[in-house]
N, C-alpha and C positions, 0 to 999 in steps of 0.2 A: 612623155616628152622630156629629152632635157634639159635641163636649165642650164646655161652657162652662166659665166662672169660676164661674157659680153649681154647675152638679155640681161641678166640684173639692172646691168647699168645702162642699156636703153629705156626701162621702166623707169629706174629714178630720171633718166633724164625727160621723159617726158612728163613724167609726174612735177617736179619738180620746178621747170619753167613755165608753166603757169602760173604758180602759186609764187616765182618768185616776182614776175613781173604784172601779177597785181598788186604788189606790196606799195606801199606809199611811195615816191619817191623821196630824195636827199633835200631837205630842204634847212634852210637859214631865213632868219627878219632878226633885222632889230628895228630901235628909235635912230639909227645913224641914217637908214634908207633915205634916198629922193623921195618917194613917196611919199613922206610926212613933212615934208618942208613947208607945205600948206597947213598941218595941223592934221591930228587922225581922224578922218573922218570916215561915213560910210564908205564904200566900196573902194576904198584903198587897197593898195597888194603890192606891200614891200619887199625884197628880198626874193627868194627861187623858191618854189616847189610848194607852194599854199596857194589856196583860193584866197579871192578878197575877202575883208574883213564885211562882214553883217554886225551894225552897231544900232543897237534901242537902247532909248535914255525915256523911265514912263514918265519921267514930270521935270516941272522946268527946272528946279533946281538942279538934276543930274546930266552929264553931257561927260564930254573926251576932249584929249588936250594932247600935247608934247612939250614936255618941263622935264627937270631935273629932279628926280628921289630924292635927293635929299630932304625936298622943301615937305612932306611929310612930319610926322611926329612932333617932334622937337623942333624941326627946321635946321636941326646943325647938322653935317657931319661928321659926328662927333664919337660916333661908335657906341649910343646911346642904346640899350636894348638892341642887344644881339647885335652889333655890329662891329668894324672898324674904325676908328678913327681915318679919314682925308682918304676914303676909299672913292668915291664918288659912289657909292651904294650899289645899284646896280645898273648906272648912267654906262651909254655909250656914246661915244662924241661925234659931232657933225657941224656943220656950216663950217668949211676954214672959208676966212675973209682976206682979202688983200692979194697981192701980188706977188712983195717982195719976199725975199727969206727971213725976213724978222716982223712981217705983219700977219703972217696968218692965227687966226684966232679960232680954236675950236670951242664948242658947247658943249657940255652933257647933259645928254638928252634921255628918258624914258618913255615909253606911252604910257600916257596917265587917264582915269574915271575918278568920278564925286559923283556923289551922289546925296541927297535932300532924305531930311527925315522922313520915312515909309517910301522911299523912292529904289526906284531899281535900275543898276546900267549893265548893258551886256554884251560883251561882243566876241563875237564868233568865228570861227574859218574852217574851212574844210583841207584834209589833206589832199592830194592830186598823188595820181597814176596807181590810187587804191588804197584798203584801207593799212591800215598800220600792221606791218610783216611780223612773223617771228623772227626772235631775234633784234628787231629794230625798237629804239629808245624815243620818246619824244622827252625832250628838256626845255625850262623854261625858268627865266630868273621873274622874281617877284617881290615889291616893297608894298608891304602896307604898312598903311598909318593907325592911329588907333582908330577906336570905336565909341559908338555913342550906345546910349544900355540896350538899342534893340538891335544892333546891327551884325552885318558877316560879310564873309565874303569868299571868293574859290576858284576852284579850275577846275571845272568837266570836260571828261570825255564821252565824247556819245556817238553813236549808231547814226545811220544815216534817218531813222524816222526821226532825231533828236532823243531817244532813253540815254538816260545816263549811265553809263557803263563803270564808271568811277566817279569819283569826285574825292579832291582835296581841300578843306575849307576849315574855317576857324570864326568863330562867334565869340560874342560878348559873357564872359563867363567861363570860359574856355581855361584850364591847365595849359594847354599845350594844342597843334595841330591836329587833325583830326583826317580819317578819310575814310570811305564806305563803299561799298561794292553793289550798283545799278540800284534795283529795286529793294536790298537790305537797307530798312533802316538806321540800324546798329551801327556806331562810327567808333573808330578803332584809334585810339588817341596814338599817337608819337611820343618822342622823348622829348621833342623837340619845344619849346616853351617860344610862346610870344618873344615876335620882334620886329621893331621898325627901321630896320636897317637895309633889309635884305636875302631870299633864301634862296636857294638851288630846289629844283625837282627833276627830279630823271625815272620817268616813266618806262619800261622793259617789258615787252608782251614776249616772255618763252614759251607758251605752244598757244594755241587757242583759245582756250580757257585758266592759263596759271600767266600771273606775272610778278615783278617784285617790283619795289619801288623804294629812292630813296632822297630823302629830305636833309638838305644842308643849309644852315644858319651862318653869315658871313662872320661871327665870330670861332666857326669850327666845330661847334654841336650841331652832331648829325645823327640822323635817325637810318635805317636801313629793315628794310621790313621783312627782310628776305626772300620770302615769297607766299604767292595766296590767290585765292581761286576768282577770277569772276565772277557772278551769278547766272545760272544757268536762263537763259535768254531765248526767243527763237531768230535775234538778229545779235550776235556777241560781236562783228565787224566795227572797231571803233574808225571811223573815218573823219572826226572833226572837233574840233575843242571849242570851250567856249567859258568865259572869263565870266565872273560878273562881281557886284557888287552891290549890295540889297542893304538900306536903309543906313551905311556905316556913316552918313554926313550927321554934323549936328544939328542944335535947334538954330542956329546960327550956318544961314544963306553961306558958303564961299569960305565955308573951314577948312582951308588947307591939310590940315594937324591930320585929317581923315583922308585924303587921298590916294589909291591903290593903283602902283604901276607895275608895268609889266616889261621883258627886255628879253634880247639874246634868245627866240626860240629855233630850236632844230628839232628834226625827226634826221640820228644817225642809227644806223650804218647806209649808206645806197643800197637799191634795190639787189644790183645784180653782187653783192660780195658773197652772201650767203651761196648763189650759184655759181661761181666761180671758185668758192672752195668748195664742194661739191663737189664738180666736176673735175679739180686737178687732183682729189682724193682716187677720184673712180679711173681716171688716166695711169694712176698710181698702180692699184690694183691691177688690172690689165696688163701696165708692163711687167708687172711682175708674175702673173699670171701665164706668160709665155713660155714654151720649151726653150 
């Protein structure tokens, strides 16, 4: 039989729209959303393209909030550890009040956890329209504060039983940032050194099992890890993140100084770009393919 240009490109296309259009779809949240006008609570769902938020707080001292990053570490911002100076850390603003053109008053806002010595907070969401594509990034801004001597804190990503498929996280005792691959224990330090100011993470799955990942400090040390494998898994579909925060409160109830927020997540690129240059490649071919 023989193959043309045109079967080629009926095969990628049907190969192709499926796997494009289970990809996660485009999604944004921050602290600016309606949704937290009330405070972050359980089953909230800010912004486009996430499930609601699933929030556990194990003990009374830990729970969620909506405040400003700054009030973290030091309490200035001051560009104190790894940051800028009058940045607002990693604040985005919301409530304007008033009417006229010189009353309106914004906030900056982050979602904020604390957490209680040996206590744990967590909160979760799932991506919508599938899991996370090739090609497609998930980013997410993050301020922690310091640590009390047992504490940590991170971001996973996991499968839909909940395995961790990644995680980025940093402990008391810590050089620098850390991250590991599902069921390896082994964590793979950064360049990147403590900070209470503020970081960038930009998560990148390039095929199914390889992704790269890179870590930015609002002062402009940034790490890039270039790339690296998954652990071979019999579920590698990451479809859902999950924040948490394990023991970093002090021995002292309602220490601000330890507080870890979170701000500005996306999963880019949209589903359908990846198929859409695809298929203006293979329109390509074809016309040129003609007598």
């Amino acid at each position: 039989m023989k193959i043309t240009l045109g079967k080629i490109a009926r095969i990628t296309i049907t190969l192709a729209i499926p796997a494009t259009l289970h990809a996660a779809n485009l999604a944004f949240d921050n602290a600016s959303s309606s949704a937290y006008n009330g405070g972050w609570e359980d089953g909230s769902n800010g912004g486009t393209g996430w499930g609601s938020w699933s929030l556990t707080a194990s003990g009374a001292d830990s729970g969620f909030f909506v405040s400003s990053s700054t009030t973290n570490g030091n309490g200035a911002d001051d560009g104190d550890i790894g940051g800028l100076p009058g940045d607002f850390d990693i604040d985005t603003t919301a409530g304007l009040i008033g009417t006229g053109p010189n009353s309106q008053v914004t906030t900056p806002v982050s979602l904020g956890m604390f957490t209680g010595l040996f206590e744990r907070a967590e909160a979760s969401r799932g991506f919508t329209g599938g899991a996370l594509g090739v090609g497609q990034s998930f980013i997410i801004d993050f301020d922690n504060g310091f640590l009390n001597p047992s504490g940590s804190f991170g971001i996973d990503l996991l499968n839909a039983g909940g395995d961790i498929l990644w995680q980025l996280q940093y402990a008391v005792g810590d050089a620098s940032y850390s991250y590991s691959r599902g069921s390896n224990p082994e964590l793979s330090p950064t360049t990147v050194g403590f900070g209470t100011e503020g970081l960038s993470l930009a998560f990148k799955l390039r095929d199914s099992t390889f992704y790269s990942m890179s870590l930015e400090r609002r002062d402009g040390e940034i790490y890039d890890s270039g790339a690296g494998f998954l652990n071979f898994n019999d579920d590698l579909e990451i479809t859902q993140v999950r924040i948490f925060a394990d023991g970093t409160g002090g021995i002292i109830p309602g220490d601000v100084t330890t507080d870890f927020f979170i701000n500005s997540m996306m999963v880019i690129p949209e589903p359908s770009t990846s198929l859409l240059v695809a298929l203006a490649g293979i329109g390509l071919l074809l016309r040129r393919s003609r007598p």
